[in-house]
C-alpha positions in Angstrom: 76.4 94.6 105.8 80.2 93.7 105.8 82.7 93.5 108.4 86.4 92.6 108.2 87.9 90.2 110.1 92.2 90.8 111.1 94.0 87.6 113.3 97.4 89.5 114.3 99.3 90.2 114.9 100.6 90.5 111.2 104.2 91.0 109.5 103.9 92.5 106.3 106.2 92.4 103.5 106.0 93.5 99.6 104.7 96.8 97.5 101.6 98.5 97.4 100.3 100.7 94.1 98.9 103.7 96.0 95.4 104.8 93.9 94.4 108.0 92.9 93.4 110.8 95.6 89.6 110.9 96.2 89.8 114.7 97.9 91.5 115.4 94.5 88.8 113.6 92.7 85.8 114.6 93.9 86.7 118.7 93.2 87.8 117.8 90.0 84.6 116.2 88.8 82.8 118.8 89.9 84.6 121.1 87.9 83.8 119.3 84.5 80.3 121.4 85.3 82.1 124.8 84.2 82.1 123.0 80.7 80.4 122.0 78.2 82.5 119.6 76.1 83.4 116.0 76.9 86.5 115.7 79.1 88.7 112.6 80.4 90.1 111.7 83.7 92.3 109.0 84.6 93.7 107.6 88.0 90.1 108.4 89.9 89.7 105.9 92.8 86.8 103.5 92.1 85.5 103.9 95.9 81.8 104.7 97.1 82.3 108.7 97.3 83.0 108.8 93.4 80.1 106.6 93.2 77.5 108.9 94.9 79.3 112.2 93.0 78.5 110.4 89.6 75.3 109.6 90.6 74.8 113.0 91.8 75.8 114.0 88.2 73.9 111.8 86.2 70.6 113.1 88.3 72.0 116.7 86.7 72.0 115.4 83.1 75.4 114.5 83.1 76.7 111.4 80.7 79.7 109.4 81.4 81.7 106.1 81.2 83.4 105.2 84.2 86.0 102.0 83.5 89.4 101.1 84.8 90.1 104.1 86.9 89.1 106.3 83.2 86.0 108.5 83.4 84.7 110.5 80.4 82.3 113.1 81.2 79.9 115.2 79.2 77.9 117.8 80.8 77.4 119.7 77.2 73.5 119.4 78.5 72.7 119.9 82.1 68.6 119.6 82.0 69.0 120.1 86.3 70.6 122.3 89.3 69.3 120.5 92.0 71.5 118.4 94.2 68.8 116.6 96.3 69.2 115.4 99.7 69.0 111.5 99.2 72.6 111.9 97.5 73.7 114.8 99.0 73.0 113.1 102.8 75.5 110.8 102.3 78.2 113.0 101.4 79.5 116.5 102.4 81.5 116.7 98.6 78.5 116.9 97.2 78.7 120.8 97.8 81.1 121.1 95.3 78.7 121.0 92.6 77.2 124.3 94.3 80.0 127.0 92.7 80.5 125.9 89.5 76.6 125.6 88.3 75.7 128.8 90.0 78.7 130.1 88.4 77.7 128.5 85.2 73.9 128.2 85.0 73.1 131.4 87.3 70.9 129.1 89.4 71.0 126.2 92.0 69.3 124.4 94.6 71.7 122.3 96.8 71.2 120.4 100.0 72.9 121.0 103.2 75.0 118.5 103.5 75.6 115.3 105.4 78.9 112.7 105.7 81.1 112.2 108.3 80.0 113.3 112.1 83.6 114.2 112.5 82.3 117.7 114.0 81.1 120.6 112.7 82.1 122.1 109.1 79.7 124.9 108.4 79.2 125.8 104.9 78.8 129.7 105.8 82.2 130.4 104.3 80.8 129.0 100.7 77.6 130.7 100.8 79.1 134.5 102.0 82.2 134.1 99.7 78.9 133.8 96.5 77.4 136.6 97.9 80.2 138.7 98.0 80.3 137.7 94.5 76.9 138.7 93.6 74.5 136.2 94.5 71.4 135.8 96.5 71.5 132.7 98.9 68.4 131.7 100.3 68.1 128.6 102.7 64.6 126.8 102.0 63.3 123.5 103.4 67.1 122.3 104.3 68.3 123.7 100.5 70.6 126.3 99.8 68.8 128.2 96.9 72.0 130.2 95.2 70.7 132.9 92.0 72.8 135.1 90.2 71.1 135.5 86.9 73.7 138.0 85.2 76.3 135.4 86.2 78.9 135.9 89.2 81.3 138.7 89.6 84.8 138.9 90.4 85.5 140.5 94.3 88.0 140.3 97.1 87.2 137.2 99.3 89.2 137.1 102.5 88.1 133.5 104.3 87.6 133.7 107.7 89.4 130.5 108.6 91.4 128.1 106.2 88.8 125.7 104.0 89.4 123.1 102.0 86.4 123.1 100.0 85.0 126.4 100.7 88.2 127.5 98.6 87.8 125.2 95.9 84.0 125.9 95.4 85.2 129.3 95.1 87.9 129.3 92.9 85.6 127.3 90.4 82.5 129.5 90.9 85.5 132.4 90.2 86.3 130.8 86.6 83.7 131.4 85.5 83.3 134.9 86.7 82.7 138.5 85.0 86.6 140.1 86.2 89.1 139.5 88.7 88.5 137.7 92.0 91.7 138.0 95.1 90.8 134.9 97.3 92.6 135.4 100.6 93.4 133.2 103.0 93.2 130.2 100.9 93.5 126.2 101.6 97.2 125.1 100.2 96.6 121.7 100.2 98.0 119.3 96.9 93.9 119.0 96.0 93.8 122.8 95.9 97.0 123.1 93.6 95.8 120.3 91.4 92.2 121.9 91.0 93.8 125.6 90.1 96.4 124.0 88.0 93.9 121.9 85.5 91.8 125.4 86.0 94.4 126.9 84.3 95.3 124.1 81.6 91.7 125.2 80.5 92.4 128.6 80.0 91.7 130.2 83.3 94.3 132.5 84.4 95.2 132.1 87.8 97.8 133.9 90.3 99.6 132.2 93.1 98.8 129.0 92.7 100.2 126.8 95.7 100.0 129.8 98.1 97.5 131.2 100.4 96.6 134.4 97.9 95.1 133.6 94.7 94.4 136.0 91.5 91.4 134.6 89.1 90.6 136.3 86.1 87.1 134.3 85.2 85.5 134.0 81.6 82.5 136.0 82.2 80.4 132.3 81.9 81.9 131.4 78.7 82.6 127.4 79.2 86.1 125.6 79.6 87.4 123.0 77.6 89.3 120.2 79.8 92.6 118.6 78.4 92.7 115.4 79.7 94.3 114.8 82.9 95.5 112.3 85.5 94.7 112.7 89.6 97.7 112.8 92.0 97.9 110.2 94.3 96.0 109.6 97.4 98.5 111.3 99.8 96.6 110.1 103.0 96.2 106.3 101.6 99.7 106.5 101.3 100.2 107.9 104.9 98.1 104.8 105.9 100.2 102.1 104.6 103.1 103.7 106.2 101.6 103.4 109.2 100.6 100.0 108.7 104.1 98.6 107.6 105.3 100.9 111.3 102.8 99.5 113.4 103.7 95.9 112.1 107.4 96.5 112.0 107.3 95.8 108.2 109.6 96.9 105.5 107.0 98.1 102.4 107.5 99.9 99.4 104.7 102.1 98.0 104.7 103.7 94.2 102.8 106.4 92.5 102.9 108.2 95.9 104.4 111.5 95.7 107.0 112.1 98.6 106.5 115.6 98.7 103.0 115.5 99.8 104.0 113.3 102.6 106.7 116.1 104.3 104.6 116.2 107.9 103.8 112.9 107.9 107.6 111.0 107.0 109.0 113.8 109.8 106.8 112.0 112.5 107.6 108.4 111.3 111.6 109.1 111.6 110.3 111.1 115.1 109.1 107.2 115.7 112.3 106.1 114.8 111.3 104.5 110.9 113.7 104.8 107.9 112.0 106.4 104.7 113.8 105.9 101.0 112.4 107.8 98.2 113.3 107.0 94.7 111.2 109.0 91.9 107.3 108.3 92.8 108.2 105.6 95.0 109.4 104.9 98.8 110.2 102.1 101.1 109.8 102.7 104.9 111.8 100.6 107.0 111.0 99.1 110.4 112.0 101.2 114.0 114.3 98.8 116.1 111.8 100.3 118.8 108.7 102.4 118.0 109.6 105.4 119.9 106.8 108.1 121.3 105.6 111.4 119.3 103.8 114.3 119.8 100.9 115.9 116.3 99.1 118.7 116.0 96.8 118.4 113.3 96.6 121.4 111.2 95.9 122.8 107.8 98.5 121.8 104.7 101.6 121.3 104.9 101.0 121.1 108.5 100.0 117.4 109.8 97.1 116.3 108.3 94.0 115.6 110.5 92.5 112.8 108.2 95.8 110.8 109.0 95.4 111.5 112.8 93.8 108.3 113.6 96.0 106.3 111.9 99.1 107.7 113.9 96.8 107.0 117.6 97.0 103.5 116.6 100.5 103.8 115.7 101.2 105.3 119.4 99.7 102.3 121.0 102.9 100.9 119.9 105.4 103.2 120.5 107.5 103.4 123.8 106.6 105.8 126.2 103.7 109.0 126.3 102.9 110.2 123.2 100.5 113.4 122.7 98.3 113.9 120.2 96.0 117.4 119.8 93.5 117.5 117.2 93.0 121.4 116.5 89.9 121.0 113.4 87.4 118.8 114.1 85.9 118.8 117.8 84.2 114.8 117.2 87.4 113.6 116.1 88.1 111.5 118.6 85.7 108.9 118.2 87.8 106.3 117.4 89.0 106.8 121.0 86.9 104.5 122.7 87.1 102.0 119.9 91.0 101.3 120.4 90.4 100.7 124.2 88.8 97.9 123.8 91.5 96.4 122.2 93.6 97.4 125.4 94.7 101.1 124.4 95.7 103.4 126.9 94.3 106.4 125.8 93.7 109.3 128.6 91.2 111.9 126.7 91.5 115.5 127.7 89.3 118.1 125.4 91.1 118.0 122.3 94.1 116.3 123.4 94.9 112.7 123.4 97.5 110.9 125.7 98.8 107.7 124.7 101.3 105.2 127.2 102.6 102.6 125.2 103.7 100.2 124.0 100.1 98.3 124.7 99.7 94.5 123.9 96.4 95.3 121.7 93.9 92.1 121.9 91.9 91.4 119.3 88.0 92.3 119.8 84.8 93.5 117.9 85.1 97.4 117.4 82.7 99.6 115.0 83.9 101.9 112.9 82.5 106.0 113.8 84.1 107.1 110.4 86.2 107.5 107.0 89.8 107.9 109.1 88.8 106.4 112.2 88.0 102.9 110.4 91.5 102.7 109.0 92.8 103.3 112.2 90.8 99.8 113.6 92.4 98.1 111.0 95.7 99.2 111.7 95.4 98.4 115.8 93.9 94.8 114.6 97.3 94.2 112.3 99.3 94.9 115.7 96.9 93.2 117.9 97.0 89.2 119.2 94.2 87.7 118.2 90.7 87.9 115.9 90.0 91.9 115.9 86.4 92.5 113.7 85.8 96.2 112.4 82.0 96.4 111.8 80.3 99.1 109.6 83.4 99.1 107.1 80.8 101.1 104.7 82.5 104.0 106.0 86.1 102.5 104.9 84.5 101.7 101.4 84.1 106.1 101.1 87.6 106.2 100.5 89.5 103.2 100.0 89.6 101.4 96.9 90.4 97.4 97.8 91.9 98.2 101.3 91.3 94.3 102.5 92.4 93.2 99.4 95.9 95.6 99.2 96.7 94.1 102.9 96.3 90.4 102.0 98.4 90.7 98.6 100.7 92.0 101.3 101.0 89.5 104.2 98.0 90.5 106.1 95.4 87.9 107.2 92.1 89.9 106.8 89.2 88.9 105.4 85.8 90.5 103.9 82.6 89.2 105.6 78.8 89.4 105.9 77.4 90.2 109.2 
């Protein structure tokens, strides 16, 4: 197993070339299911979640090439629609696969999923939205059996609570559809827009995209045909460089990013007292002359994003005076918590609030990493801290960031990748 080891505290300096977005990714490839034709996708991440979603595929029937960011899918002949647990385990995506080849195939068996333990994220909304829609969910030794053997129909879905992936699942299982589907209530996020807007490329006709209401007209199970397409970049990678060049008092320069992804987060760095440029798909931030405190509340898109709350705890460790963080969508999201005190954070924890008092001379130490977000965030408090700081179990890092060690050292950073 591989750990990284950080001696800070670091100064960083240069330009990073932010990748593709994996949550942008992952939906994406599961889409190419609603086809049957070979499609091509450039700018996907090579990091461990695309990994298990190709394998995943390949178990299905699919056949692909996956080189220099390029994958070229064919899933003209599925011989399978069962997503087994030893793949799906490891990752919660892997439910994605569930809408589009019930919506395709009229039958699937799924896994319930695994990933994270960043708290609870039921999968009820996914399996009432297909029933609304005409299918018959049965749970059966830990699988979601899902039939619908005249296909899907078209219906008016109001979600309970905002989902990311409960409302792509169900915008791809409603491409497919016989009629219209109204999806109510739906995630807003970049990843959704992308998926509804390459939806659409392919000949689906959909209302509202980039709002809450959507309109789908599906194709009554007659296949799509994929243009070929590029991923938008990784909005939340790009959030943690920022953070990294704050927390180090570096001036960096990031490009493919798209600024206008980044609206929530940029607002809190200049709250910190950080100077943003934009130019095109690029940006510099610019070093505080003092890291001044801030208050988040994580919340759904284009709100402050919860998988870049972590990142911005370190961040307050750094910043003068008390800074308040709520998270508001994941209960175990906090994990990281007790991780950054032992590098000296200050951190009072109070239900799903966070109090930081800084600014905190970190000191290097062996921490563990608890998940995807909270890793980065280890790495970020070992730039700023004095001293050796070793994040252990960096497999969860490797789910979602392509070359992280590697980005930081062509940078300035003094981090190295080691076995235990």
């Amino acid at each position: 197993m591989d750990y990284l080891s950080i001696t800070g505290p670091s100064r960083l300096e240069g330009d990073i070339t932010i990748s593709g977005a994996k949550n942008a990714a992952l939906p994406l490839i599961a889409a190419t299911l609603l086809s049957d034709a070979p499609c091509e996708i450039d700018n996907i991440p090579d990091v461990a979640d695309i990994r298990t979603l190709m394998k995943l595929l390949g178990k299905l029937g699919s056949r692909f090439t996956f080189e220099d960011h390029t994958l070229v899918i064919d899933n003209e002949e599925i011989t399978n629609t069962t997503a087994t647990y030893d793949i799906v385990k490891t990752m919660r995506a892997s439910i994605l696969v569930l809408g589009p080849l019930l919506a395709r195939f009229g039958r699937c068996e799924v896994s319930l999923p695994g990933g994270c333990a960043i708290g609870q994220r039921p999968i009820d909304l996914h399996l009432k939205a297909l029933e609304q829609m005409g299918a018959v969910i049965d749970i059966k030794n830990g699988y979601v059996v899902a039939t619908a053997p005249e296909g899907l129909s078209g219906a008016r879905i109001i979600f309970d609570k905002v989902t990311v992936t409960g409302s792509e699942n169900i915008i791809m299982a409603a491409a497919l559809a016989r009629g219209k589907s109204e999806l109510i209530n739906v995630a807003k996020e970049p990843e959704v827009v992308q998926l509804c807007e390459v939806l659409q490329e392919a000949g689906v006709k959909i209302e509202g995209v980039g709002s809450d209401e959507l309109i789908i007209e599906g194709t009554d199970r007659t296949p799509l045909k994929f243009a070929p397409f590029s991923i938008i970049p990784d909005r939340i990678e790009a959030g943690t460089y920022l953070c990294a060049a704050a927390i180090t008092y570096s001036t960096l320069t990031l490009h493919q990013v798209r600024p206008d992804h980044l609206d929530a987060v940029m607002a809190k760095l200049h709250e910190a007292g950080c100077r943003i440029e934009e130019s095109g798909m690029s940006m510099t931030i610019y070093p505080a002359a003092r890291l001044r405190a801030f208050e988040i509340s994580t919340t759904e898109y284009p709100g402050f994003p919860t998988d870049l709350q972590a990142q911005f705890m370190a961040l307050a460790t750094q910043a003068e005076g008390v800074s308040i963080i709520e998270e508001r969508l994941f209960e175990n999201r906090f994990m990281h918590v007790s991780e950054l005190q032992r590098l000296g954070a200050s951190i009072h924890l109070k239900g799903h609030t966070a109090t930081l008092n800084g600014p905190i001379q970190l000191l290097g130490a062996d921490v563990m990493a608890t998940d995807l977000r909270a890793s980065s965030a280890l790495v970020l408090a070992g730039l700023a801290a004095s001293g050796v700081t070793n994040v252990h179990r960096i497999y969860h890092l490797d789910r979602g960031y392509e070359k992280l060690h590697e980005k930081l050292h062509s940078i300035g950073a003094k981090i190295e990748r080691l076995k235990e």
